[in-house]
TORVEX-491269 format. One record per residue (C-alpha): residue in one letter; z, y, x. Coordinates in steps of 0.02 Angstrom, whole numbers, plus 50000, padded with zeros to 5 digits. Each point is the difference from the previous one (the first is absolute). Example, Ala and Ser with C-alpha at 12.3 -4.5 7.8 and 13.67 -1.06 7.14 Angstrom:
// TORVEX-491269
PT  residuo      z      y      x
PT        A  50390  49775  50615
PT        S  49967  50172  50069
END
This chain:
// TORVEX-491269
PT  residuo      z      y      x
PT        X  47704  54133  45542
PT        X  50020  50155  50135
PT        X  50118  50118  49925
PT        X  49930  50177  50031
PT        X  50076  50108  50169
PT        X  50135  50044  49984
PT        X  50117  49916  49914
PT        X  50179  50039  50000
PT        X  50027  49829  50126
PT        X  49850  50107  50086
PT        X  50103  50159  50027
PT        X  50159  49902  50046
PT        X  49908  49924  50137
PT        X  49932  50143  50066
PT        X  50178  50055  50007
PT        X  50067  49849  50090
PT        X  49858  50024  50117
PT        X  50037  50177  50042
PT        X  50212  49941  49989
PT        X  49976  49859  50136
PT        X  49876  50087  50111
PT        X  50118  50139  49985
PT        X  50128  49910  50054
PT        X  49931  49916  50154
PT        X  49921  50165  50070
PT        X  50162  50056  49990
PT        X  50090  49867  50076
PT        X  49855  49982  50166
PT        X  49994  50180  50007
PT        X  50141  50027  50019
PT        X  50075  49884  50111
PT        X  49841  50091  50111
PT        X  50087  50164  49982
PT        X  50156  49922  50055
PT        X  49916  49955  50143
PT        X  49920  50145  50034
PT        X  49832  49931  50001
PT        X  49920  50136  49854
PT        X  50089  50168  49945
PT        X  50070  50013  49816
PT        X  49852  50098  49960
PT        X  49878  49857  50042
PT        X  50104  49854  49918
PT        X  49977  50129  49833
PT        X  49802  49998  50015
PT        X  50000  49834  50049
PT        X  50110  49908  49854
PT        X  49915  50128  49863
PT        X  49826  49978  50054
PT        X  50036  49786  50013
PT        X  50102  50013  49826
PT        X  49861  50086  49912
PT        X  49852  49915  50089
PT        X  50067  49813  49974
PT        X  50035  50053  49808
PT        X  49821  50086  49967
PT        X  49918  49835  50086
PT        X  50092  49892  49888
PT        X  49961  50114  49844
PT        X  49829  50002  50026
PT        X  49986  49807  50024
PT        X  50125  49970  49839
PT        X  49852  50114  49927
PT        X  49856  49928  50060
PT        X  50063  49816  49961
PT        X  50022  50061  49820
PT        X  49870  50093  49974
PT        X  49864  49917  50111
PT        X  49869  50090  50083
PT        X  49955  50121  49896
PT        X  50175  50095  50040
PT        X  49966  50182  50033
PT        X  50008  50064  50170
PT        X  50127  50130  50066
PT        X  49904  50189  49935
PT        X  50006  50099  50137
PT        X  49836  50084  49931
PT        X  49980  50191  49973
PT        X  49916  50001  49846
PT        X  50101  50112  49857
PT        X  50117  50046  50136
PT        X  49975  50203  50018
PT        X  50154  50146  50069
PT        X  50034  50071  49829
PT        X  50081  49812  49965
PT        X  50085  50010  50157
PT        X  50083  50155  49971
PT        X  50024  49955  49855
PT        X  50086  49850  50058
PT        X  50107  50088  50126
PT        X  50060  50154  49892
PT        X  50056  49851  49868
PT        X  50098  49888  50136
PT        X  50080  50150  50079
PT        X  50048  50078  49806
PT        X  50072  49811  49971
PT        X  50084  49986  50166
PT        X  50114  50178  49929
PT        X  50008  49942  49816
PT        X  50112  49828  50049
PT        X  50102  50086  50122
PT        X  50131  50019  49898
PT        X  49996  49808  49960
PT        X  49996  49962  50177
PT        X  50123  50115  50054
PT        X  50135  49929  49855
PT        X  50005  49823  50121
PT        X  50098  49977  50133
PT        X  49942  50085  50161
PT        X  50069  49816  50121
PT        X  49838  49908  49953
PT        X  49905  50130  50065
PT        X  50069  49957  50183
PT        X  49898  49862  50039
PT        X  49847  50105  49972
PT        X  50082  50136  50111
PT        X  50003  49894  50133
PT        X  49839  49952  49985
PT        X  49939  50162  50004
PT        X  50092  50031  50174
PT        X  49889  49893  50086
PT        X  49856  50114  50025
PT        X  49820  49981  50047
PT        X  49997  49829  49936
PT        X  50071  50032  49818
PT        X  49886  50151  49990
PT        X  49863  49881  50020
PT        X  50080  49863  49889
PT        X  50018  50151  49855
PT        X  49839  50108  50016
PT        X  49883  49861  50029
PT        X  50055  49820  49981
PT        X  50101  50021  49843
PT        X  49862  50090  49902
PT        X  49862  49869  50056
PT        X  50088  49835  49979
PT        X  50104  50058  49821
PT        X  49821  50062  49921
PT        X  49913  49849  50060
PT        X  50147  49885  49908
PT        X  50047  50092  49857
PT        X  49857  50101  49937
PT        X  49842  49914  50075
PT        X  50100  49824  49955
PT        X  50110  49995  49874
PT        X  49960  50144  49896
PT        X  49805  49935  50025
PT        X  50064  49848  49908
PT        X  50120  50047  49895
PT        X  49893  50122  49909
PT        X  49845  49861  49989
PT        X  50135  49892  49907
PT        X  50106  50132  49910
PT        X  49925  50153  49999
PT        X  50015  50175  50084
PT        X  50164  50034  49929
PT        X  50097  49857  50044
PT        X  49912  49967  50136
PT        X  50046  50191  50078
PT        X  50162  49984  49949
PT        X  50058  49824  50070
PT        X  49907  50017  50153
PT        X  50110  50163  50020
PT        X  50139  49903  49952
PT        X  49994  49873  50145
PT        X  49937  50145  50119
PT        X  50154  50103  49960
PT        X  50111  49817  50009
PT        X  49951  49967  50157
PT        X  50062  50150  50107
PT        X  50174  49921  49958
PT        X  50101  50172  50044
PT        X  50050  50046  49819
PT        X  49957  50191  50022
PT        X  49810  49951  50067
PT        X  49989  49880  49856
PT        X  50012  50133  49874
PT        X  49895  50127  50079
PT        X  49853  49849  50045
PT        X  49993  49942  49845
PT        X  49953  50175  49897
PT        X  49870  50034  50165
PT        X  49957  49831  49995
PT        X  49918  50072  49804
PT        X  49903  50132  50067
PT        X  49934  49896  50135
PT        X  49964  49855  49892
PT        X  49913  50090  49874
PT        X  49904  50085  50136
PT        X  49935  49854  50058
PT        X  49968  49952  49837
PT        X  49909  50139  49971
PT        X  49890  50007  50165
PT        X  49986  49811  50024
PT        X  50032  50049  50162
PT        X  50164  49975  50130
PT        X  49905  50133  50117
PT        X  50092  50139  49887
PT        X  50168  49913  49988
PT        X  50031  49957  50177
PT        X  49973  50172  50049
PT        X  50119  50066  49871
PT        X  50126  49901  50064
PT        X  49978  50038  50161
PT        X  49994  50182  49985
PT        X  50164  49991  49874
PT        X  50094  49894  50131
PT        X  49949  50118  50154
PT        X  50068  50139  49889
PT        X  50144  49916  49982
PT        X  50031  49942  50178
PT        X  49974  50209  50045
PT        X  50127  50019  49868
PT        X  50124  49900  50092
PT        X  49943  50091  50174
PT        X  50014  50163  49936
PT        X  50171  49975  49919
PT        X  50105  49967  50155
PT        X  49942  49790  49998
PT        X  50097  49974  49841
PT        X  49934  49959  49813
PT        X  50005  50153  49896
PT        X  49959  50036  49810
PT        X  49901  50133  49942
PT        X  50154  50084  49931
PT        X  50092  49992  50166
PT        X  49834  50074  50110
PT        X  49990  50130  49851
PT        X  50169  50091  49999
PT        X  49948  50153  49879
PT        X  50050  49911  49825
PT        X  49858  50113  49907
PT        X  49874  49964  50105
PT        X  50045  49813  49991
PT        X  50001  49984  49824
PT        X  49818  50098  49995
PT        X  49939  49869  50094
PT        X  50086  49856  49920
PT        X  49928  50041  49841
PT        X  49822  50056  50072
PT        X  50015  49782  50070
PT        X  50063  49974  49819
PT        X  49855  50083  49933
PT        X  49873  49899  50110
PT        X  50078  49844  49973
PT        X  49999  49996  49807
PT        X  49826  50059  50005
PT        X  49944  49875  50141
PT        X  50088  49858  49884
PT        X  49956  50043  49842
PT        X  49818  50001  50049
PT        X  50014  49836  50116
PT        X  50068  49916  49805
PT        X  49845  50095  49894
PT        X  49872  49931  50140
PT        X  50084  49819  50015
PT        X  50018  50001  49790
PT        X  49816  50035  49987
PT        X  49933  49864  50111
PT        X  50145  49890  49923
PT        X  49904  50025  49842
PT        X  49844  49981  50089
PT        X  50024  49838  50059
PT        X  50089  49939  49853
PT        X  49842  50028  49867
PT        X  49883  49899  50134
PT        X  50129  49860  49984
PT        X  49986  50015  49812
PT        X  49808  50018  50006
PT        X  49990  49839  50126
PT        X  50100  49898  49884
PT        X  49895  50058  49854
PT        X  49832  50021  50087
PT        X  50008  50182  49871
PT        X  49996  50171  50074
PT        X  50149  50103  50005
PT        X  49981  50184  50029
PT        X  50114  50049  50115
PT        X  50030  50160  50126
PT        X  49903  50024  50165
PT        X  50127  49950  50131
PT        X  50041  50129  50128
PT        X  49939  49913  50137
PT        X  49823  49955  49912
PT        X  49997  50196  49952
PT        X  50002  50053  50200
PT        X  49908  49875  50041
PT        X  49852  50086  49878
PT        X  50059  50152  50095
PT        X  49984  49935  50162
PT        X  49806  49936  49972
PT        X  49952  50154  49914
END
């Protein structure tokens, strides 16, 4: 009997893929650099777009073996996608992105080299952050995993372990935190639109803010609390980002509880064959909004 995608053997596989393929575009790469054959900047596009592509091909065919034909395709569609929820979406990441600094900045600045580097490299990397990185991470972990996840489990856990392995695999501690709590908002954002139209641009648009960041602050990584040096000014916008994010994550847990509940009396009516009464899910209430 098929086991239902994914499976924690699923998820461990997908990380082996991504480890090994890793590895090897690291190893041809750069022995090319060494060479001088490509730039830095190119062997970083090149081993994160192969990485990412080779793991999404073999997620979708774990998927589609599993599943069988009648696996969803990718939703790139635009339907329930509007600004307000992109805004929205942004405003949230950004108030996120200033709420965990002070996690972030309480781990040792070292591991942050390697991404330093990285960042050195120019045209390349800018390519590699605004548009490759946002387009090959939603494809995997929102329009794949999550996808799945939350057939099997559920929106909850399937949000919060897809943002789990999202945060997981950026591997430098101090990105792990901060991807993991943006890898929420984005998750339920996709959950909410059905959409990874929304999501990829939010990403993009937060990591081209935070690329100009690193421009604009003399080409190093700088916190919030180091760019703003007036301490009451600081703190006024700490807790304005404070203020967002409780709000943005209390109402992401009301929304998820409802259609929790939602789905959980049409289980109890299918295994009954009686009608529950139950809430109007959010997303049935738009989409009533939407036709009107």
């Amino acid at each position: 009997m098929k086991k239902t995608f994914p499976t924690a053997s699923d998820l461990l596989a997908l990380l082996g893929v991504f480890i090994a393929a890793t590895v090897l575009c690291g190893i041809l790469f750069g022995l090319l650099v060494r060479a001088g054959s490509i730039s830095g900047g190119l062997s970083v596009f090149l081993s994160y777009s192969i990485q990412f592509v080779v793991t999404i091909l073999y997620a979708l065919a774990v998927r589609r073996l599993r599943s069988g034909r009648g696996a969803g395709a990718l939703a790139f569609g635009f339907r329930g996608v509007n600004p307000t929820i992109v805004l929205w979406g942004l405003l949230a990441t950004f108030a996120t992105t200033i709420v965990v600094e002070p996690l972030v900045d309480a781990l040792p600045a070292g591991w942050l080299e390697t991404l330093e580097r990285q960042m050195e490299l120019g045209g390349w990397v800018i390519v590699t952050t605004v548009v490759m990185a946002p387009l090959c991470e939603e494809i995997l972990f929102r329009g794949i995993l999550q996808d799945a996840l939350t057939a099997k489990y559920g929106p909850l856990r399937g949000i919060l372990t897809a943002a789990a392995v999202f945060g997981a695999i950026h591997l430098i501690p101090q990105q792990v935190v901060n991807a993991f709590f943006v890898g929420i908002v984005l998750g339920y954002i996709y959950y909410r639109t059905r959409s990874l139209v929304p999501v990829i641009l939010i990403h993009a648009l937060n990591n081209a803010v935070s690329y100009l960041q690193w421009t604009l602050c003399g080409r190093e990584l700088t916190s919030t609390r180091e760019m703003v040096a007036d301490d009451t000014t600081y703190w006024v916008l700490y807790g304005a980002a404070c203020v967002v994010f409780l709000l943005s994550f209390v109402s992401m847990a009301v929304a998820i509880g409802r259609e929790q509940k939602r789905r959980a009396a049409r289980s109890q009516e299918d295994r009954t064959g009686e009608h529950v009464p139950e809430q109007e899910s959010l997303s049935a209430r738009e989409d009533n909004i939407n036709e009107d």
